[in-house]
N, CA, C and O atoms as CSV, one atom per row, in Angstrom:
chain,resi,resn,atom,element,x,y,z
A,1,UNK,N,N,-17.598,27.180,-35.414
A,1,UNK,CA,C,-17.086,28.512,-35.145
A,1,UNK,C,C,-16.098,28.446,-33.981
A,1,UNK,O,O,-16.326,27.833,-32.938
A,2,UNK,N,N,-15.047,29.090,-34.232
A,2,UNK,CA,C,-13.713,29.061,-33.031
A,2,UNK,C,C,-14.124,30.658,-31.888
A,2,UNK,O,O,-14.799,31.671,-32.072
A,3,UNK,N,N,-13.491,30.259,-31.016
A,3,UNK,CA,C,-13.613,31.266,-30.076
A,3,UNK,C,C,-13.320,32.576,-30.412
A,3,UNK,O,O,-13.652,33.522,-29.698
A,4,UNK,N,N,-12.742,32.684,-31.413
A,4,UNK,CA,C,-12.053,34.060,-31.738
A,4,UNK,C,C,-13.059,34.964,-33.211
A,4,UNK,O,O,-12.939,36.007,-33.854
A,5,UNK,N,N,-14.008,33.798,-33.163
A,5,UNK,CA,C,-15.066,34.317,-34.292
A,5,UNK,C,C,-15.208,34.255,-35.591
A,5,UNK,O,O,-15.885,34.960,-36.340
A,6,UNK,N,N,-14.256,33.014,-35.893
A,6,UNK,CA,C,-13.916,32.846,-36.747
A,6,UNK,C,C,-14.692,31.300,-37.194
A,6,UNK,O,O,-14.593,30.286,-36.503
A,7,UNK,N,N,-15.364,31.377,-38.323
A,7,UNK,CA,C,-16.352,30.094,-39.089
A,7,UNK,C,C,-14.949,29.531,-40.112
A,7,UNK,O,O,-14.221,30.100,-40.926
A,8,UNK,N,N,-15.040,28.081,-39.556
A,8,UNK,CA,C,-14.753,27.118,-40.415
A,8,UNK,C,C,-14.734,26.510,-41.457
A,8,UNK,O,O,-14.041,25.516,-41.242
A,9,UNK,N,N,-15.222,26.497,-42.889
A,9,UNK,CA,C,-15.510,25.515,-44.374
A,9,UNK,C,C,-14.479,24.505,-44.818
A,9,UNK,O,O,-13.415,24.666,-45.416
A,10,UNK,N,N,-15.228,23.153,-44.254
A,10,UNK,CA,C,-14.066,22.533,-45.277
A,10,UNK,C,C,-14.567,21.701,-46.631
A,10,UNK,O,O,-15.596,21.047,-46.802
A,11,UNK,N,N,-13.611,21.932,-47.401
A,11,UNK,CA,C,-14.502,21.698,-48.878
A,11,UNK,C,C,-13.188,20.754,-49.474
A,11,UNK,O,O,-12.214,20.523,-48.758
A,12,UNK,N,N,-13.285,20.316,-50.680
A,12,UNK,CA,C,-12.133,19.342,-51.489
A,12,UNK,C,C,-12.639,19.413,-52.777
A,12,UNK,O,O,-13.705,19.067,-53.286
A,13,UNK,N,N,-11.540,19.988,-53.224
A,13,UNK,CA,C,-11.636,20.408,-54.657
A,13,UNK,C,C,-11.210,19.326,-55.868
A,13,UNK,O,O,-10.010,19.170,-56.096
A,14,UNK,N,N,-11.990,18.744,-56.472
A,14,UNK,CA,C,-12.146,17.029,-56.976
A,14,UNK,C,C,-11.496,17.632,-58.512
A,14,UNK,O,O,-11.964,18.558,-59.174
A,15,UNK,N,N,-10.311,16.816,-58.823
A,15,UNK,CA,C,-9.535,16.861,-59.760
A,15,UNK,C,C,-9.881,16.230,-60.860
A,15,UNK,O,O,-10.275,15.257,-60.216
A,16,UNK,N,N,-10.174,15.780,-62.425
A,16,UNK,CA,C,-10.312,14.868,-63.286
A,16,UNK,C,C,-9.193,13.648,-63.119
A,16,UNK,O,O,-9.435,12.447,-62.998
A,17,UNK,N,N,-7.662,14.428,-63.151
A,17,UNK,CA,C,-6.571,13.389,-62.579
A,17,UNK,C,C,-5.566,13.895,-61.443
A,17,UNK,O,O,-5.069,15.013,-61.303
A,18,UNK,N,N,-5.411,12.700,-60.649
A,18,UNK,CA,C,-4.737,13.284,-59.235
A,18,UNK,C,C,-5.813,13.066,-58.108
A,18,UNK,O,O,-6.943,12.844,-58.543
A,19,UNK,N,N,-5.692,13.084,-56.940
A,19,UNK,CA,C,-6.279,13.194,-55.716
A,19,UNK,C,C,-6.781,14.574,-55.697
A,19,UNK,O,O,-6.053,15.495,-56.066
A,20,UNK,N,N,-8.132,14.794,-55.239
A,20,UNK,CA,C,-8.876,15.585,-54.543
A,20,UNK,C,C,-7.767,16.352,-53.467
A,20,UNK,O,O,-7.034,15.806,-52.642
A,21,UNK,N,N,-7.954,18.215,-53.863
A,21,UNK,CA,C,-7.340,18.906,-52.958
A,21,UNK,C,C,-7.901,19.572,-51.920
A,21,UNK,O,O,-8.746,20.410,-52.236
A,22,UNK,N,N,-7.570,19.374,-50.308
A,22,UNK,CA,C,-8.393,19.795,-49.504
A,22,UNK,C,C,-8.085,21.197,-49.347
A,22,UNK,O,O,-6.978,21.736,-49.354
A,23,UNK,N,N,-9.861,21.986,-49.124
A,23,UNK,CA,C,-9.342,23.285,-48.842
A,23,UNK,C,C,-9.828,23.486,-47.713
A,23,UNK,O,O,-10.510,22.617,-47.169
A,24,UNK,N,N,-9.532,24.867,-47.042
A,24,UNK,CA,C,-10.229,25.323,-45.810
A,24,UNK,C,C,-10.441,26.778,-45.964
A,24,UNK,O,O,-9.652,27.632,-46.367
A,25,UNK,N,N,-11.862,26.910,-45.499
A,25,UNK,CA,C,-11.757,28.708,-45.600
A,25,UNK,C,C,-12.045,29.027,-44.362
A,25,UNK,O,O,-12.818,28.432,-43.611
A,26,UNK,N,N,-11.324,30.119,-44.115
A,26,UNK,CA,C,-11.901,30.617,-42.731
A,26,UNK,C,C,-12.440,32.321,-43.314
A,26,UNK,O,O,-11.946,33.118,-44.113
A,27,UNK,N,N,-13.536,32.337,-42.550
A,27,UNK,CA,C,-14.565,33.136,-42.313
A,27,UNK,C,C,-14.914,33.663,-41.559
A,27,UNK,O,O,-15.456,33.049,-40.640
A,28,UNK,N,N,-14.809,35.112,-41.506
A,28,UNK,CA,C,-15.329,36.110,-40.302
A,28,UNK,C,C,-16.244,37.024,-40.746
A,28,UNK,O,O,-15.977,37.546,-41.828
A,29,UNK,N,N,-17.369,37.394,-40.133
A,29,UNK,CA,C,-17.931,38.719,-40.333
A,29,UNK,C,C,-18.507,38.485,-41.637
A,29,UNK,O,O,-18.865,39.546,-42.148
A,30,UNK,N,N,-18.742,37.380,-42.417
A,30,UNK,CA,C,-19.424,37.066,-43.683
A,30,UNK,C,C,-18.508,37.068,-44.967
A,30,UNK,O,O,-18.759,36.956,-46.167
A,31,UNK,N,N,-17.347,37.241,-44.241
A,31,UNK,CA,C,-15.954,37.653,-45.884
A,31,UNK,C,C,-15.054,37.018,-45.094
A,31,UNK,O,O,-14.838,37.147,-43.889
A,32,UNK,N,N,-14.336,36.010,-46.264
A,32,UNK,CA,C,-13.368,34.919,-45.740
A,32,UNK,C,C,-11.701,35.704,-46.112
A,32,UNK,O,O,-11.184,36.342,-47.029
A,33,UNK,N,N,-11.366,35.222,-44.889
A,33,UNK,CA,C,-10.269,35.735,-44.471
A,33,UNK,C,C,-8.672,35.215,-44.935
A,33,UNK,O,O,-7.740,35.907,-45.346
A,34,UNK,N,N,-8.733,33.836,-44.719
A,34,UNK,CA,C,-7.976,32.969,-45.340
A,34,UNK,C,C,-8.370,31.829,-46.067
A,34,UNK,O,O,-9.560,31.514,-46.074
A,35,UNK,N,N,-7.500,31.145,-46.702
A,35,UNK,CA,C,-7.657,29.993,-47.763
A,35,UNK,C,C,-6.383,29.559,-47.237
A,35,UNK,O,O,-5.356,30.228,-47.127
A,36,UNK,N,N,-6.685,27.749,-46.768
A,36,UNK,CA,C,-5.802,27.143,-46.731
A,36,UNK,C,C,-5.704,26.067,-47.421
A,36,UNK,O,O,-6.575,25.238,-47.157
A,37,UNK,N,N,-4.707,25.679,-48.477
A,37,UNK,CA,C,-4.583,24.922,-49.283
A,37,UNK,C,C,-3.555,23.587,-49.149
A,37,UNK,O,O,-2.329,23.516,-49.068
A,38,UNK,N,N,-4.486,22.690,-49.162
A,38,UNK,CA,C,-3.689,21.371,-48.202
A,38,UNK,C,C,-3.179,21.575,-46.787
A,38,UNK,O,O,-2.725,20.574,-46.233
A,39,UNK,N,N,-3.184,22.459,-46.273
A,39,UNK,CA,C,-3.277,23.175,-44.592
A,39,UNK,C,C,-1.992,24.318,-45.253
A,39,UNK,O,O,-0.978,24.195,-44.567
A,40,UNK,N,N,-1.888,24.905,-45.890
A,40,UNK,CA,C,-0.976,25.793,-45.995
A,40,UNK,C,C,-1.783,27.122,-46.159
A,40,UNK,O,O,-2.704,27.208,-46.971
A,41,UNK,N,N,-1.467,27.965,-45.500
A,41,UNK,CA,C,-2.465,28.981,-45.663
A,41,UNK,C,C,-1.674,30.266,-46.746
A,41,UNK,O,O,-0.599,30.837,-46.933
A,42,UNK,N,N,-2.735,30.213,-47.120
A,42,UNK,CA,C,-2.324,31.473,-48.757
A,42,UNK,C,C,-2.143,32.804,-47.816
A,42,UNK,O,O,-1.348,33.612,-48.296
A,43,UNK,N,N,-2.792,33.221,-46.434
A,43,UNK,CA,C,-2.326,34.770,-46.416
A,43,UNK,C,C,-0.632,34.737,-45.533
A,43,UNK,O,O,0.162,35.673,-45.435
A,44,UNK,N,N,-0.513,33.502,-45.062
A,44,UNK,CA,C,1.109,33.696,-44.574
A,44,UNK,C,C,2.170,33.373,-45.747
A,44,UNK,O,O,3.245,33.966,-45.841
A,45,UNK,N,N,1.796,32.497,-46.511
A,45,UNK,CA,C,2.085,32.605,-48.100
A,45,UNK,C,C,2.254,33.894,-48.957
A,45,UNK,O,O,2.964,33.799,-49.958
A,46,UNK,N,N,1.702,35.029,-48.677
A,46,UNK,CA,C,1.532,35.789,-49.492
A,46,UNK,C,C,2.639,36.826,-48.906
A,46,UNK,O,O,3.491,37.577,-49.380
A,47,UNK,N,N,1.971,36.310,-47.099
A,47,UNK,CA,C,2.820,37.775,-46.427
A,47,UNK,C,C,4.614,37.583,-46.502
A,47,UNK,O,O,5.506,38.428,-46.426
A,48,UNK,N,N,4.663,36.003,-46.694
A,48,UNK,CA,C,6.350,35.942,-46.741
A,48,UNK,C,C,6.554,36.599,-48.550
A,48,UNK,O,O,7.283,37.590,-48.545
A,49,UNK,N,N,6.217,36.341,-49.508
A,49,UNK,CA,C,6.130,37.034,-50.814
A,49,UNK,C,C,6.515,38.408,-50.411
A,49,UNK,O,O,7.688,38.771,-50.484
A,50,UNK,N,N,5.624,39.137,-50.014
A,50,UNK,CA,C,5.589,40.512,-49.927
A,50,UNK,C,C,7.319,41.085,-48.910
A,50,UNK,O,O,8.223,41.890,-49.133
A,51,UNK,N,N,7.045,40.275,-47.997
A,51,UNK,CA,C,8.514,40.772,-47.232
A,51,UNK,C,C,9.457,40.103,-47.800
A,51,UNK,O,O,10.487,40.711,-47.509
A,52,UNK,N,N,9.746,39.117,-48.505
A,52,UNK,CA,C,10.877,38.987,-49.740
A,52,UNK,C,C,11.271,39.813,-50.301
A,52,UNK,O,O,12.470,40.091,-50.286
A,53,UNK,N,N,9.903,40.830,-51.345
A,53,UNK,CA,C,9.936,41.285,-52.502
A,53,UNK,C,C,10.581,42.443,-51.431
A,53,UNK,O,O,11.768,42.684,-51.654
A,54,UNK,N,N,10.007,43.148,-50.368
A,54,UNK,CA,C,10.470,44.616,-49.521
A,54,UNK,C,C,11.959,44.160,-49.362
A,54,UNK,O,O,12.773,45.083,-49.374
A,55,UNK,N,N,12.487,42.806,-49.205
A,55,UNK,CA,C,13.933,42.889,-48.390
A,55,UNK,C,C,14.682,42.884,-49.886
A,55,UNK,O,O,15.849,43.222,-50.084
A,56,UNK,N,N,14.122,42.611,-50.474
A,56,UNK,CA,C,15.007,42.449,-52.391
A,56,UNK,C,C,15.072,43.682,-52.821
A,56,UNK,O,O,15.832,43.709,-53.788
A,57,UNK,N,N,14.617,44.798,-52.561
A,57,UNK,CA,C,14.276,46.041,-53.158
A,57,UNK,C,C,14.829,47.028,-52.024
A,57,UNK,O,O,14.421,48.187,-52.098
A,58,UNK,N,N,15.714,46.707,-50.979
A,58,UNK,CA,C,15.870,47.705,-50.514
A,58,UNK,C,C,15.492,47.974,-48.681
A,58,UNK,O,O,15.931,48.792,-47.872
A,59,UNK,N,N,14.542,46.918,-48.572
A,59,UNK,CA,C,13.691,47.518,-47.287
A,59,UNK,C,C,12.690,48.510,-47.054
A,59,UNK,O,O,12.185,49.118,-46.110
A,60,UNK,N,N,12.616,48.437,-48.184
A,60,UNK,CA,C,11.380,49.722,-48.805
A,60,UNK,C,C,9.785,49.348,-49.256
A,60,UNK,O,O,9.582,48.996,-50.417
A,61,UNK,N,N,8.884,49.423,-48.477
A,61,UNK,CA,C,7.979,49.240,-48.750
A,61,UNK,C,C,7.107,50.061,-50.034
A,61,UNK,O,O,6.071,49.592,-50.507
A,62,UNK,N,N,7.575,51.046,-50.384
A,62,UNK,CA,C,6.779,51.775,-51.620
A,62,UNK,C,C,7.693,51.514,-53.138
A,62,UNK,O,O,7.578,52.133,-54.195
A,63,UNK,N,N,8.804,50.138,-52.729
A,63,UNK,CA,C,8.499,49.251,-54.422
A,63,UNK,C,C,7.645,48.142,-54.541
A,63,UNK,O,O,7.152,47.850,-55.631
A,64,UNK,N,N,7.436,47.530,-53.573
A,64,UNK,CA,C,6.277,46.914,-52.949
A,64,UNK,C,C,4.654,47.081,-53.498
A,64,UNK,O,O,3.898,46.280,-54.049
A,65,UNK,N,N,4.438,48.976,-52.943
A,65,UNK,CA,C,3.241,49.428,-53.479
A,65,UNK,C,C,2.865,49.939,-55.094
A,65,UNK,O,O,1.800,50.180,-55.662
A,66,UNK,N,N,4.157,49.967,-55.477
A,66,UNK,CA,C,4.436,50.347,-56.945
A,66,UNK,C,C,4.110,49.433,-57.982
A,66,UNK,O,O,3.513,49.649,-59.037
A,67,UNK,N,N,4.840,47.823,-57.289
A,67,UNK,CA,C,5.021,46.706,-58.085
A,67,UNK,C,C,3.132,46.480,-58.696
A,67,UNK,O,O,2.634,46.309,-59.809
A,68,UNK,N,N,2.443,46.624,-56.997
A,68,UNK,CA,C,1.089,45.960,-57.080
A,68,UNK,C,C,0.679,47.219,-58.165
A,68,UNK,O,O,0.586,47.067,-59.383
A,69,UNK,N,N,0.504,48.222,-57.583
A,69,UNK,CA,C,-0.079,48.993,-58.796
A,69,UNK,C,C,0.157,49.201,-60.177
A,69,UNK,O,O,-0.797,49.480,-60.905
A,70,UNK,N,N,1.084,49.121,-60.544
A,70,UNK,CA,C,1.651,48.873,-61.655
A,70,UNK,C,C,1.082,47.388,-62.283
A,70,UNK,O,O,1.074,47.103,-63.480
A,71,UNK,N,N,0.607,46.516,-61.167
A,71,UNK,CA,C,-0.329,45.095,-61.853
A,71,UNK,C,C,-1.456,45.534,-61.532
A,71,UNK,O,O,-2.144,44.529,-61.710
A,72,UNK,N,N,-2.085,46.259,-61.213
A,72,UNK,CA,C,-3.321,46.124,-61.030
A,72,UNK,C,C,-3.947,47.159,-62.051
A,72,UNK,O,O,-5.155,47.350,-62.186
A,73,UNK,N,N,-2.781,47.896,-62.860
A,73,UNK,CA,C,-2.941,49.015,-64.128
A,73,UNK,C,C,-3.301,47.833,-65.151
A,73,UNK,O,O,-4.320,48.158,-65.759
A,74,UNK,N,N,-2.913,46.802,-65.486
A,74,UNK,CA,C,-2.842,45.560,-66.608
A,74,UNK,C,C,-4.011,45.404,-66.434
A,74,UNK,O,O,-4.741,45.520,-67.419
A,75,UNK,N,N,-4.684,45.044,-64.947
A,75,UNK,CA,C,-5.780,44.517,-65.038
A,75,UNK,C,C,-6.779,45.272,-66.199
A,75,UNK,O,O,-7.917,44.849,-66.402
């Protein structure tokens, strides 16, 4: 556990072919926060996605909220 309260997991996700991929989860408060994949972390991953998609559309954050809802209607 890091000073900031945050629990550590490191796990490696074993391939049939290819090398084993290392993951890391970090964990707070019992619900994991990030996933880092080969040390790349999926939520700064996601957050550059999202401010792409806002600077492609305008600077507008509600095509942003449209796009997701509009996927999360498919679901």
């Amino acid at each position: 556990t890091r000073a900031n309260g945050v629990s550590v997991v490191d796990s490696r996700l074993n391939q049939t072919t290819g090398q084993p991929i290392k993951l890391e989860w970090e964990v707070r408060d019992g619900k994991i926060t990030d996933v880092k994949v080969e040390g790349v972390s999926m939520v700064m991953t996601r957050r550059s996605d999202f401010n792409s998609y806002i600077q492609n559309n305008g600077g507008k954050v509600d095509a942003l909220i449209a796009e997701m809802e509009k996927r999360a209607a498919v679901q």
